[in-house]
C-alpha positions in Angstrom: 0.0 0.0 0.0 1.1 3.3 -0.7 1.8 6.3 1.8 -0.9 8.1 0.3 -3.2 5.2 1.3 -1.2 5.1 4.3 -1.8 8.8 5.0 -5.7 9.0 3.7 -6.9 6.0 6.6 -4.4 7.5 9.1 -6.2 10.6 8.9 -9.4 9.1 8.9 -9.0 7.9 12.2 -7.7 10.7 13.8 -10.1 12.6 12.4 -12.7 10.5 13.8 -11.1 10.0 16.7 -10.3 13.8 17.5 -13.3 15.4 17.0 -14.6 17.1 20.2 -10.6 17.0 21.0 -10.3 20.2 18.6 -12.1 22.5 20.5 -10.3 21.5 23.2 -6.8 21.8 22.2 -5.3 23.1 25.0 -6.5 19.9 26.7 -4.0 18.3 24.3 -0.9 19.8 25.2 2.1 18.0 27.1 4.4 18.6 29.7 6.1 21.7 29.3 9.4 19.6 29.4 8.1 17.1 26.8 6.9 20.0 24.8 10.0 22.1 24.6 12.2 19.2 23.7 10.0 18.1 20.9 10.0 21.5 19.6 13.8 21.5 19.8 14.3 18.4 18.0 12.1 20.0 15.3 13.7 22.6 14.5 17.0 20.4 14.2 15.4 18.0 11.6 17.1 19.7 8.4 20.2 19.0 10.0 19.8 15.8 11.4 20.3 12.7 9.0 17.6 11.2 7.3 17.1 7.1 7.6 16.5 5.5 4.3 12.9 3.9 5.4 11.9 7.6 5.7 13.6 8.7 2.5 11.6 5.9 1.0 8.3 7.8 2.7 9.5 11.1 1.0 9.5 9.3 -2.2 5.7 8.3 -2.0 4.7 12.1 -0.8 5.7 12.4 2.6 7.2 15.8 2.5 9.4 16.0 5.8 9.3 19.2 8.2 10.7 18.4 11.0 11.4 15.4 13.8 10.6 14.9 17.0 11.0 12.7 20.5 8.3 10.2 20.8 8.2 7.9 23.8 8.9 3.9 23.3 11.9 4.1 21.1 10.6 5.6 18.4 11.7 8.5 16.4 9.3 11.1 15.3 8.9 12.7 11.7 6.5 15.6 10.9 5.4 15.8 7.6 2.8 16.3 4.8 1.1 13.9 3.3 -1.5 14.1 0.6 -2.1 18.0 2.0 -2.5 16.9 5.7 -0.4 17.1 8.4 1.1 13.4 9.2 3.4 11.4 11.7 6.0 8.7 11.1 7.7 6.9 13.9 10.5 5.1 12.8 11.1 1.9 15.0 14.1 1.0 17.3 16.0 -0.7 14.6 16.0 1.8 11.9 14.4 0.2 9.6 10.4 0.5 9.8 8.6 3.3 9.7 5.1 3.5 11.1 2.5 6.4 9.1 -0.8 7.3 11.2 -1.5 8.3 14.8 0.4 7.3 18.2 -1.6 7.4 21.1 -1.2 6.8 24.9 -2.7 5.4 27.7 -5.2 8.4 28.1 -6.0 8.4 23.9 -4.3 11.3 23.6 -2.6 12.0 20.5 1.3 12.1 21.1 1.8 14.1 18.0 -1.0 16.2 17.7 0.4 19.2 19.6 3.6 19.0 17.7 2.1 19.0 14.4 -0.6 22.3 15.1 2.8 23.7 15.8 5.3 22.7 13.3 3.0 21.7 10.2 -0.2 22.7 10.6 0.1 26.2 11.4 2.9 26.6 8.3 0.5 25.0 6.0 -2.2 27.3 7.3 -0.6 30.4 6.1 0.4 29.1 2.6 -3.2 27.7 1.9 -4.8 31.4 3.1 -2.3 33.2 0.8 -3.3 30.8 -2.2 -7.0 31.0 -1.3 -6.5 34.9 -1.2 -4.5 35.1 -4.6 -7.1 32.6 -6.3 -10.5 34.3 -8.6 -13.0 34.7 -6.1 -16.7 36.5 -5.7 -17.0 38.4 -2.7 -20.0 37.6 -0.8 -20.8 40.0 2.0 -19.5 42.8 3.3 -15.2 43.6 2.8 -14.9 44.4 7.1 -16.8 41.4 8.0 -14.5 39.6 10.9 -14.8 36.3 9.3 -13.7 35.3 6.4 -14.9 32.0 4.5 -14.0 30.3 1.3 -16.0 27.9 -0.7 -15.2 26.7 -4.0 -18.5 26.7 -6.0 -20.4 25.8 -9.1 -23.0 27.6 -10.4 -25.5 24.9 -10.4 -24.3 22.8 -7.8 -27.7 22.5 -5.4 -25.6 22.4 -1.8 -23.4 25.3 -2.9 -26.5 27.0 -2.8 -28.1 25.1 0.1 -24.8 26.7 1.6 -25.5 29.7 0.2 -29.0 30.1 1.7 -27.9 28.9 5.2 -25.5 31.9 5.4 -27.1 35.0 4.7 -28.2 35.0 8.6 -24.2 35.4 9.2 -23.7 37.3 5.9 -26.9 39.6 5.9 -25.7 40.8 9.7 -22.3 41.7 8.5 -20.3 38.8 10.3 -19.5 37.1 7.4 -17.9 37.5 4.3 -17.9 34.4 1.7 -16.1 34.0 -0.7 -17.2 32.1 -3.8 -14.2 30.2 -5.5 -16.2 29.4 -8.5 -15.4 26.2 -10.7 -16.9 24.3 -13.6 -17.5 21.0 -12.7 -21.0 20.1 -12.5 -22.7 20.5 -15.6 -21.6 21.0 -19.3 -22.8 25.0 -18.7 -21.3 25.6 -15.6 -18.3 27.4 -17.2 -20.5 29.5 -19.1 -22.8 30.6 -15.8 -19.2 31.2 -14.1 -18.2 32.9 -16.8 -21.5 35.3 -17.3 -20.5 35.9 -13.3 -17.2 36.6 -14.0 -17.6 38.9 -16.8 -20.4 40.9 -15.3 -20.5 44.5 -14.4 -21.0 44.0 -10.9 -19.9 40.0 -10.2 -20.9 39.6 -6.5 -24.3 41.1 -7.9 -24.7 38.7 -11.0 -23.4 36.1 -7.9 -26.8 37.4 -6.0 -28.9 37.2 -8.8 -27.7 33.2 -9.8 -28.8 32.4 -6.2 -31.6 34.3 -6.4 -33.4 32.3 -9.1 -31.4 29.2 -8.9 -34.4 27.6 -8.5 -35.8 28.2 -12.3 -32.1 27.6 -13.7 -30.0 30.5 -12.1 -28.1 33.2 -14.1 -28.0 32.9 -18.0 -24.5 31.6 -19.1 -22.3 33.1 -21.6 -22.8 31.9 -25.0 -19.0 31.0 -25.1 -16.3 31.4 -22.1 -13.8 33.8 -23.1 -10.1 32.6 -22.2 -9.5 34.3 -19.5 -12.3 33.0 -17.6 -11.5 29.5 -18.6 -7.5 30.1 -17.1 -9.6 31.1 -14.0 -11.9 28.3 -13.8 -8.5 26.0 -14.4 -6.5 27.7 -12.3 -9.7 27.3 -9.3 -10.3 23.6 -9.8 -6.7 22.9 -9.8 -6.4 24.5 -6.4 -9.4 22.5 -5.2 -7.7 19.2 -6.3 -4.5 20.1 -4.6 -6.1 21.2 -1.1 -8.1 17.9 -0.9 -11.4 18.7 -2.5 -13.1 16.1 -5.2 -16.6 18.0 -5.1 -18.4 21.2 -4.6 -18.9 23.0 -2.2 -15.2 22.7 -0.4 -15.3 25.0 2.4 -12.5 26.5 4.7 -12.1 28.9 7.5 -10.0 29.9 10.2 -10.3 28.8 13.8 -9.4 31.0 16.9 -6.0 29.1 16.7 -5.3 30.4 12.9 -5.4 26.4 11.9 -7.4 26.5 8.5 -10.0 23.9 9.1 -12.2 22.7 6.0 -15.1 21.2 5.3 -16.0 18.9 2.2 -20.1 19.1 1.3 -23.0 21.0 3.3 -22.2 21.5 6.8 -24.4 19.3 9.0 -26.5 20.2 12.3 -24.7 22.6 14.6 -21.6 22.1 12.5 -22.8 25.1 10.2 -22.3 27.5 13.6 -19.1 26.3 13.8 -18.0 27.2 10.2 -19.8 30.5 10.0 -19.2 31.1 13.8 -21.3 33.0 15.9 -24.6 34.5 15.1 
């Protein structure tokens, strides 16, 4: 199996696993000794000599950050992995490595901690700087406090399910969105993106797609100029990269600065911790 694999059922468990551990992430934190050596050894990795079995990781994807101690004889290595933060532990003898969580006696995540700080945070800024630099529709007002992007397609139905379940947030002046659009759904969806795109006023024309999405949204172009379709490329190439196979692919920032995502229609009380609070 590859590390991608690897990677994609690690996270899936620690996903599961974690979930009402990431509002509590102070909860997660260790000793203050164990904590400051980790970060040490982190910040050492460039420096410190790779082992081959991990070498063989980094050929697969695993793009190494940093090291770090982990308790039973194992070696710690931060990295990315299929655009997630991941762990490998490299066993006592040098030549196994482990990909996927390491927990103790209390389920705690040993590495969790280490890779907010190391990895997660990192990646955070670099995918809010290429979110900001990609073609996006301003929803909302420019001074809202919270900030939300959502790559969309004009005639996907929970992008506008989405859509709908925001303007609470939106309509107050709490939230801005802001539509990444893409062309994925339908053969027209390029041309609605594109009529969006090439409007007067796009975060109007945006408006007015929602507005009568329900009898067939806003008229598409009768052709998509170039431009538009380097934008719409450029947009669903970004989705791909950051995870995303389907619309809408949402991600915000938590009070940590962590961009967390979401992939579909949030569910239940999930949707106030997306948009935040009303």
């Amino acid at each position: 199996m590859r590390l991608m694999q690897y990677a994609k059922l690690a996270l899936g468990f620690g996903l599961f696993l974690g979930t009402a551990a990431c509002s509590q992430a102070g909860e997660q934190v260790p000793a203050a000794s164990e904590s400051a050596s980790a970060a040490a050894k982190a910040k050492g990795a460039a420096d410190a000599k790779v082992p081959e079995v991990i070498k063989v990781l980094q050929r697969q994807g695993f793009d190494l950050v940093g090291q770090f101690d982990a308790p039973g004889g194992l070696r710690g290595f931060a990295g990315v992995a299929a655009n997630q933060p991941v762990a490998a532990y490299l066993t006592p003898d040098g030549q196994h490595a482990v990909v996927g969580m390491l927990v103790d006696a209390q389920g705690k995540d040993v590495a969790g901690p280490i890779l907010d700080r190391i990895v997660a945070k990192p990646m955070s800024e670099r995918t809010w700087s290429e979110l900001g630099k990609s073609a996006w529709i301003a929803d909302g007002k420019a001074d809202a406090p919270r900030i939300i992007y959502t790559f969309s397609d004009a005639n996907c139905p929970y992008c506008h399910r989405f859509w709908e379940a925001a303007r609470p947030w939106v309509d107050a002046g709490k939230v801005q969105l802001r539509h990444i659009l893409v062309g994925v759904i339908r053969e027209d969806s390029a041309n609605k993106a594109a009529a969006i795109f090439k409007a007067k006023n796009p975060s109007q024309a945006l408006l007015l797609s929602e507005q009568r999405f329900s009898s067939g949204g806003i008229q598409g172009l009768p052709s998509v100029p170039d431009d538009v379709r380097a934008k719409l490329a450029a947009n669903e190439q970004l989705m791909m990269k950051l995870g995303f196979q389907g619309t809408p692919g949402i991600l915000f920032r938590g009070a940590d600065g962590v961009v967390h995502r979401r992939s579909g229609l949030p569910q239940g009380t999930d949707l106030d911790t997306v948009l935040g609070p009303r």
